[in-house]
C-alpha positions as CSV (number, residue, x, y, z in Angstrom):
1,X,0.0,0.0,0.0
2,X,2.8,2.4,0.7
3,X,4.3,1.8,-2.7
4,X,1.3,2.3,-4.0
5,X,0.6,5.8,-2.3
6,X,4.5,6.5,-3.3
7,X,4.1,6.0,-6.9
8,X,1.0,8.0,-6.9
9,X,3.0,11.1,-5.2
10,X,5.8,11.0,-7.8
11,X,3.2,10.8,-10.8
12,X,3.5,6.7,-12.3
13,X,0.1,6.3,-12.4
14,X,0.9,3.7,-14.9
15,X,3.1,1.6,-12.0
16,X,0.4,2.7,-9.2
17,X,-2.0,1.2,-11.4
18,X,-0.1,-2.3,-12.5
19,X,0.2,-2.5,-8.6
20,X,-3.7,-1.9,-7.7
21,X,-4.2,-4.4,-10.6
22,X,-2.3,-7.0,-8.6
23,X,-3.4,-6.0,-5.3
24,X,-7.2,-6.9,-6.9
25,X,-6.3,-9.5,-8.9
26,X,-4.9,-11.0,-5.4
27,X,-8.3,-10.2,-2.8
28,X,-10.4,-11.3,-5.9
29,X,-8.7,-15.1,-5.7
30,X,-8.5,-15.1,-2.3
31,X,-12.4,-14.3,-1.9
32,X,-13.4,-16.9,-4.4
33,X,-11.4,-19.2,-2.5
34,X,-13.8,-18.6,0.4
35,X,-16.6,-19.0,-1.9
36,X,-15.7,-22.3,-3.1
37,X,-15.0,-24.1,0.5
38,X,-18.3,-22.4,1.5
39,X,-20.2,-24.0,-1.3
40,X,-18.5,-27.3,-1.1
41,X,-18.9,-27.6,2.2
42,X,-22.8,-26.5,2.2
43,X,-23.5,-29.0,-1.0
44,X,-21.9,-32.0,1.0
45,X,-23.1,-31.0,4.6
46,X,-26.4,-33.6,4.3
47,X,-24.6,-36.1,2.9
48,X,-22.5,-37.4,6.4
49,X,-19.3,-36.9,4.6
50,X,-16.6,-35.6,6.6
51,X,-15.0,-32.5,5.0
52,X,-11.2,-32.0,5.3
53,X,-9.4,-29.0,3.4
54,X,-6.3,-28.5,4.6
55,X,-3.8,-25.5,3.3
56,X,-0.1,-25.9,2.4
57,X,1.8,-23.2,3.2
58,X,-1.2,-20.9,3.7
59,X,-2.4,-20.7,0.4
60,X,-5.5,-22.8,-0.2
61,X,-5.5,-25.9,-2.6
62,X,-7.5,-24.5,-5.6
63,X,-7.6,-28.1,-7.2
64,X,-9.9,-29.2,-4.4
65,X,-12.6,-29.2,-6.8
66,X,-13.4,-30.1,-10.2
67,X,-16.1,-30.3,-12.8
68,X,-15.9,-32.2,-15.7
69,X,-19.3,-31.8,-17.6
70,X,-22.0,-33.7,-15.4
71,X,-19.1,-35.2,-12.5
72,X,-17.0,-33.3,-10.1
73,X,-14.0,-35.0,-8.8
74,X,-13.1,-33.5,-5.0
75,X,-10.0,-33.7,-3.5
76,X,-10.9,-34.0,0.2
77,X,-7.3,-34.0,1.6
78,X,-4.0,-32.8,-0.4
79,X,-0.7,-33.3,1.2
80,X,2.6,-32.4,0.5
81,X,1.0,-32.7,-3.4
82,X,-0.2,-36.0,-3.0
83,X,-3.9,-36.8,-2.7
84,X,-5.1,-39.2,-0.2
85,X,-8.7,-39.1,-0.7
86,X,-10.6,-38.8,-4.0
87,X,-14.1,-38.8,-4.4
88,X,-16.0,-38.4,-8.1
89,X,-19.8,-36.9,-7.3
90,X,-22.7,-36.2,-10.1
91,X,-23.9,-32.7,-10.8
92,X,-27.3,-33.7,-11.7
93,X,-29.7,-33.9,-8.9
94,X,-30.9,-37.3,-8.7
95,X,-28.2,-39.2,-10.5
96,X,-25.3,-41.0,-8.7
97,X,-21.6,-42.3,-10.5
98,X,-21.3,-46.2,-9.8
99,X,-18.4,-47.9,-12.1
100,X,-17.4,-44.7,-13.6
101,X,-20.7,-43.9,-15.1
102,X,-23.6,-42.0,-14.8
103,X,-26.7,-43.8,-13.3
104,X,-30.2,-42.6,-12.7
105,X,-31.1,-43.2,-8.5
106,X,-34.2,-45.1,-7.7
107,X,-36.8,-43.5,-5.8
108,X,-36.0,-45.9,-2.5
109,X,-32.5,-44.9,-2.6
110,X,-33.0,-41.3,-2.7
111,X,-35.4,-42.0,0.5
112,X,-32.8,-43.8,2.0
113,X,-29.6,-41.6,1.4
114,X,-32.3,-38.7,3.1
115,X,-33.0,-40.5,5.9
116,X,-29.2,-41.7,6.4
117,X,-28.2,-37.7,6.5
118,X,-30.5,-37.2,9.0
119,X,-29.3,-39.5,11.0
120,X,-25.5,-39.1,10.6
121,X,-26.6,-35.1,11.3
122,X,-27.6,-36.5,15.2
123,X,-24.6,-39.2,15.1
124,X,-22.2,-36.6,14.2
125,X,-23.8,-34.1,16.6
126,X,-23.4,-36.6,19.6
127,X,-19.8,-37.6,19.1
128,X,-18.6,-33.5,19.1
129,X,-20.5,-33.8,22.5
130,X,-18.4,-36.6,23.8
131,X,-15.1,-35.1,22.3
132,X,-15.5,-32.0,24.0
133,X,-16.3,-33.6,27.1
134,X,-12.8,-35.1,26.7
135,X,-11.1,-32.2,25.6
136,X,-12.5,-30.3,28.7
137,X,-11.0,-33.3,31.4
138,X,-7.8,-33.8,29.8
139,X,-7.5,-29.7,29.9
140,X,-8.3,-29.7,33.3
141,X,-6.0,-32.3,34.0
142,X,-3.1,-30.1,32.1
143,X,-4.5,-27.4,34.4
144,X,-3.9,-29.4,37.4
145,X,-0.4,-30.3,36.7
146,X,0.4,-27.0,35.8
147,X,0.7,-26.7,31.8
């Protein structure tokens, strides 16, 4: 920002400019960024499956996500470059990928996919209870001892 203010007092307005390019160029990324872990995690929130995006070196994996026509592959864990988990997802509403292709869900299975989120939603709800629990006792304990 400074440079930017100096450039403007000596008169390159072309420099200042190349430099508030970048500068928005920069914030724009990062904000979309946001915007796609937000939406990720909100389309995959009902499902039960367990989100992890982790960032190397601050900067957040932009390869996370993919969409390929009617799939989207998602990365849920990068490390050090290397992908552990890899998960390909349909675009269409209703439809599922089994054996690389595109295949039409059948009404019980949509019926029992809802009803599996809703139950994973209480299941995940009461393990966070119990890990707290621990988290507050072994804290306590640390307290105790001192650390």
């Amino acid at each position: 920002m400074k440079e930017l203010v100096s450039k403007l007092l000596n008169g390159d307005i072309t420099e200042a400019q190349n430099l508030l390019d970048i500068r928005i160029k920069n914030l724009i990324d990062e904000k979309l960024d946001q915007i796609k872990m937000q939406l990720v995690t909100k389309m995959f929130e009902d499902t039960g499956v367990e989100m992890y995006f982790e960032e190397a070196n601050s900067t957040v994996q932009r390869s996370n996500v993919q969409k390929m026509g009617r799939t989207k592959i998602i990365k849920f864990r990068v490390r050090k470059g290397k992908i552990q988990r890899r998960r390909k997802f349909s675009t269409v509403k209703g439809y599922t990928v089994r054996g690389g292709k595109m295949t039409r869900m059948m009404p019980a299975e949509r019926r029992h996919r809802h009803i599996a989120s809703i139950k994973s939603k209480f299941k995940r709800k009461a393990k966070l209870v119990i890990t707290l629990r621990k988290r507050r006792i072994s804290l306590r304990k640390r307290r105790s001892v001192g650390l």
